[in-house]
N, C-alpha and C positions, 0 to 999 in steps of 0.2 A: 520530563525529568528522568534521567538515566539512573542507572543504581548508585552510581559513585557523584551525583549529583552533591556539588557543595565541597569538594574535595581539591585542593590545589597542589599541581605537578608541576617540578620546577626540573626541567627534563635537560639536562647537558650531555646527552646520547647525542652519536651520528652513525653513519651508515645503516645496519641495520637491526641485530640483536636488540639494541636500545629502543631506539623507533620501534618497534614490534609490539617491545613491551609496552611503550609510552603510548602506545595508539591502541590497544587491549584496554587501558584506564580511559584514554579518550572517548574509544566509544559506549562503553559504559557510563559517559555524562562525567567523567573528572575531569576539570577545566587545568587544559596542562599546555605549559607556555614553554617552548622549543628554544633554547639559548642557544645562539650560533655565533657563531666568526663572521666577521667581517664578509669574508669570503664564502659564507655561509655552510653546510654541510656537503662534504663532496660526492653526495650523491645525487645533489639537481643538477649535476652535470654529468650524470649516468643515464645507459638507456638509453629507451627510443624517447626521443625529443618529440613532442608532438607540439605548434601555435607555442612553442619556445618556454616552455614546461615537460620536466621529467617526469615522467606517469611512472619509473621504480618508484622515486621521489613521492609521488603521490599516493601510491597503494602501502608507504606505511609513514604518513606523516597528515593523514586528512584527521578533524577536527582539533587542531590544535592551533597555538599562537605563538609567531613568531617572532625574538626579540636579538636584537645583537646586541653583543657586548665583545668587548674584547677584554678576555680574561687573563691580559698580558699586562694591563695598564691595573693602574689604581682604581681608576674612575670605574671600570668596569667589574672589579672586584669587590668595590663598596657598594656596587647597586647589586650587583649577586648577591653578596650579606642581607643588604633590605629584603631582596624576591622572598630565600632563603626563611626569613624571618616571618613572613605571612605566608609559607608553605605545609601543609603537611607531610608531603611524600620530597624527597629530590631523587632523582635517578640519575645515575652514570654511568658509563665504560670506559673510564681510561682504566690504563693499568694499574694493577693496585700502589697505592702509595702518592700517585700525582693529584690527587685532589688535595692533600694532608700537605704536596710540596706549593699548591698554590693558595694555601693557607687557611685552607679550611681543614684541617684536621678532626679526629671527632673532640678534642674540647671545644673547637671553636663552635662545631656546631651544636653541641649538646647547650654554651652560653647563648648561640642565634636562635636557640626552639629547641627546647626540652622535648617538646612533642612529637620532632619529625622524625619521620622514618628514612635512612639510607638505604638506597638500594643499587646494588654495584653489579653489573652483569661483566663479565671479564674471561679471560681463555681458563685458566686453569686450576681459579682459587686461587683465595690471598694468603694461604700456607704453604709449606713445599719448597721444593727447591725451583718450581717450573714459576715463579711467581713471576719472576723481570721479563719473560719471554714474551713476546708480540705473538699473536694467534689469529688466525682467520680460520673460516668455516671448511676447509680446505684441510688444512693440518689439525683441526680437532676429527674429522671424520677420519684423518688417520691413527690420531694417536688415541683414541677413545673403542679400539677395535670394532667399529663397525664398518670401514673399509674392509678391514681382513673376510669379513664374514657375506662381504657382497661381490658379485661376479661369476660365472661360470667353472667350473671344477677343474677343470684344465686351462684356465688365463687368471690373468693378473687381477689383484684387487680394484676394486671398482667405486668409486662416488657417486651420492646419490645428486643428481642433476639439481633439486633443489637447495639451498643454504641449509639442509636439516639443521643442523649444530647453532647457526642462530638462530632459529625459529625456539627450538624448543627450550633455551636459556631464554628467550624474551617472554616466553609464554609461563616458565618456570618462576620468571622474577615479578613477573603482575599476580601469579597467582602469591606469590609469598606476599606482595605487598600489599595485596587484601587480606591476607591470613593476621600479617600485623596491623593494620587497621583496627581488624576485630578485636583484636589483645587491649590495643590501644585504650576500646571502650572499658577494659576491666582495667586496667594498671594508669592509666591517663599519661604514657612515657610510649614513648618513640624507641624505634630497635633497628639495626641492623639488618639489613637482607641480601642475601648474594645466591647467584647465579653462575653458573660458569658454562662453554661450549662443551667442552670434554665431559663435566660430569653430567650435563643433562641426557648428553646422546649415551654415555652408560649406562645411563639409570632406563632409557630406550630398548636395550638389546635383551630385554623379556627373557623367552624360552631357553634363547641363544647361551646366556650367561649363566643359566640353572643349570643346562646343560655343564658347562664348563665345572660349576661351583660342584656338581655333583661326581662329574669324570673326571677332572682335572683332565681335560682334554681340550683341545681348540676345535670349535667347530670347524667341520669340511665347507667350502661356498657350492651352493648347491644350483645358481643362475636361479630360473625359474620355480624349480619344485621346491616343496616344503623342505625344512631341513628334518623333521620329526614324525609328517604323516606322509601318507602314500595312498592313492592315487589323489594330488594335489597342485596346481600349477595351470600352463598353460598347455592346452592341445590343439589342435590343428582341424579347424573347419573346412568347407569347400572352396569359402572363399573370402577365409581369416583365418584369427586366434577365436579362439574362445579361452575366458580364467575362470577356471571352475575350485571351490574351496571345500569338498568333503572332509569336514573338520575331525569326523570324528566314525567309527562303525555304521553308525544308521544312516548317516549320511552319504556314507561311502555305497550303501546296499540303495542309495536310493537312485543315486549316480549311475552304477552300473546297471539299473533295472533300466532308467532310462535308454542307454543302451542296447539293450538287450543282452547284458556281459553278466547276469547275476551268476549264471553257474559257474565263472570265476570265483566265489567265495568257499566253494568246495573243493575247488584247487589248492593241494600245502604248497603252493607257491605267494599265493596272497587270501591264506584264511583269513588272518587278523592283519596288525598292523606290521610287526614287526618282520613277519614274512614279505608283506607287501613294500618295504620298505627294503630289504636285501635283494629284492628284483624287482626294483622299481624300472630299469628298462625295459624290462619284456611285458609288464603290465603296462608302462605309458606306449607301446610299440602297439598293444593292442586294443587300448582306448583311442588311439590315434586313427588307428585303422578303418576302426567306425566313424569317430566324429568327421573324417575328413569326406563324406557320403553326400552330408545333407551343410546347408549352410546356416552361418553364423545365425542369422535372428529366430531358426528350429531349432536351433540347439540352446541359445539364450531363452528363449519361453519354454521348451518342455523339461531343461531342467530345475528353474523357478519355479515351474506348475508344480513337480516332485518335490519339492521343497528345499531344496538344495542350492548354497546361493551359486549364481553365475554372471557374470556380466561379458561384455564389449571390452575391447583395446581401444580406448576412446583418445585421439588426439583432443588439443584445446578448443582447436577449432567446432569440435563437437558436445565436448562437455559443459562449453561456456552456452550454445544455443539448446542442450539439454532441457524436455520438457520438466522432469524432477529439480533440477538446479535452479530453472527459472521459477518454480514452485515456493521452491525455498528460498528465493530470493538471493541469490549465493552469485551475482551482478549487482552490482549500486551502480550508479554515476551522481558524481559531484561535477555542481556546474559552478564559473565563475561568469560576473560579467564579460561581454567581448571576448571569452575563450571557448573554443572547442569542450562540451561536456567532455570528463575525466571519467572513464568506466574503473572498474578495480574488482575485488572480488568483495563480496559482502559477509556477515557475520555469523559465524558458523556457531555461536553461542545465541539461542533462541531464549529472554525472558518474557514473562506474560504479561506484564504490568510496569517494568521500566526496561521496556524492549531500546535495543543502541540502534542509535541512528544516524546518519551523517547530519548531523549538524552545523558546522563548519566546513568550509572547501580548503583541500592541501594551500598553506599558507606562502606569500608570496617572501622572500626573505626579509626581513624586516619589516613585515605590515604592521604589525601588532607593538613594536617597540614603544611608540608615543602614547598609547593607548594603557599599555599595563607597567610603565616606569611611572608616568604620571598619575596614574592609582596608587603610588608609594608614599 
């Protein structure tokens, strides 16, 4: 039994910000039934295809159920009022206003369940002038300044290769919609929740944005190195990278012992930070110098042994056969009958006593239709 065990998600998300979220409640045991088109979500048609199933498709849509409707007809808008009516949570991402024009406004649904919670994951907030705007993870990474603040100092702004901007608005909108859950117990009434791509990836940019809020200044993109400490980034092995993170003075004195570079801190070129930090080339010119001696896995252990963290440049291919990942467990596969097991990434929230599990396998489009209309 999951933590959200007994909790029903009536999920009309597609692609992926939604899915994220709706799969975040899933694997915590809330039984959440995936409302599609006809045509289903257009993202089982994305991706690598593997035995004629999409595994993007899969890595954020396993344990849930699968129901069509077509929310263009009547027929399929009157059975959405019933789902609706025996749900706690509904989530969606259209843009704001389209669920109100397909007639679910919030009177409607405040008369279909006084209790349920909405939760709207969407590009930019439903205030503003950016409201009617279409958004992908693409143009929130631009317009939320964390493009500006990624890439090399001399090239252009740069994306982070992952959907950041949906991730962390799907991860923002399961976290609120447990926050209202818990309300729920004290007031016994249903709230509102929203998410947006743009504000979650601002509320992201940390350091970056205290900087700003304190300089009125735009961060410089600094590629690799820290924007704020020094000596920090990537350095150059015999026969790699090594990323080495001396966060902080002690750190930084533990780093260069390992080198052999301590008597650089009696240099007023990099006493403290802020020296080391105005000649940060000539100090990464001579951290480099060294590290580049001995190779990557002497350099990975004797700066760990110092206490100082360090890792590899791990591609996937590495990380995924990883003996610590494989520890954690951070691999699942979900099998179907007569299909190829479905690998994915497993759950990087660990509980003691309603640990999430796959329980269900990514649902086939319309498996679940006959099964949870006829529960109405």
């Amino acid at each position: 039994m999951g933590a959200l065990a007994g909790i029903r998600v009536v999920d009309l998300t597609r692609i992926l910000a939604g899915p994220f979220c709706t799969q975040l409640l899933a694997d915590m045991g809330a039984e959440v039934i995936k409302v599609e088109p006809p045509s289903g979500d257009p993202v089982r048609a994305q991706g690598a295809i593997v035995d004629g199933y999409s595994w993007y498709f899969a890595q954020f849509n396993r344990n849930k159920k699968s129901v069509v409707l077509d929310l263009y007809a009547d027929e399929g808008k009157a059975a959405l009022a019933k789902l609706i009516a025996t749900a706690d949570v509904l989530v969606e991402n259209y843009r704001p206003g389209v669920l109100a024009r397909m007639g679910f406004d919030d009177a409607r649904l405040e008369e279909l369940n006084p209790r349920l919670i909405t939760a709207s994951v969407n590009g930019y907030g439903s205030t503003g002038p950016y409201v009617d705007r279409p958004a992908f993870d693409f143009i929130a990474q631009a317009m939320s300044g964390f493009m500006a603040v990624n890439g090399d100092p001399d090239g252009p702004p740069r994306r982070a290769a992952p959907p950041i901007s949906d991730l962390v608005a799907g991860l923002y909108c399961a976290f609120g919609v447990t926050a209202a859950l818990e309300a729920r117990h004290r007031t016994g009434r249903g709230q509102k929740v929203e998410s947006s791509l743009t504000g979650g990836l601002m509320s992201m940019m940390a350091y970056l944005s205290a900087e700003y809020f304190a300089t009125g200044r735009n961060p410089t993109r600094t590629g690799n190195d820290h924007p704020i400490v020094a000596p920090y980034g990537l350095f150059e092995a015999a026969d790699g990278e090594i990323a080495v993170s001396p966060s902080h003075d002690v750190m930084v004195a533990r780093f260069l012992g390992v080198l052999g570079l301590t008597d650089l801190l009696g240099d007023d070129r990099f006493r403290d930070n802020a020296s080391r930090m105005a000649n940060r080339p000539a100090l990464n010119a001579l951290v480099n110098a060294v590290t580049r001696t001995r190779p990557v896995d002497h350099w990975i252990a004797a700066i760990n042994k110092a206490g100082c963290p360090a890792g590899r440049v791990m591609p996937l291919t590495e990380v995924f056969t990883d003996p610590q990942v494989l520890a954690q467990e951070m691999v699942v596969e979900s099998a179907r009958p007569g299909r190829v097991p479905i690998r994915m990434t497993g759950f990087p929230v660990k509980l003691s006593d309603t640990p999430c599990t796959v329980h269900l396998p990514p649902p086939e489009l319309g498996e679940h239709t006959e099964e949870v209309l006829g529960g109405l």
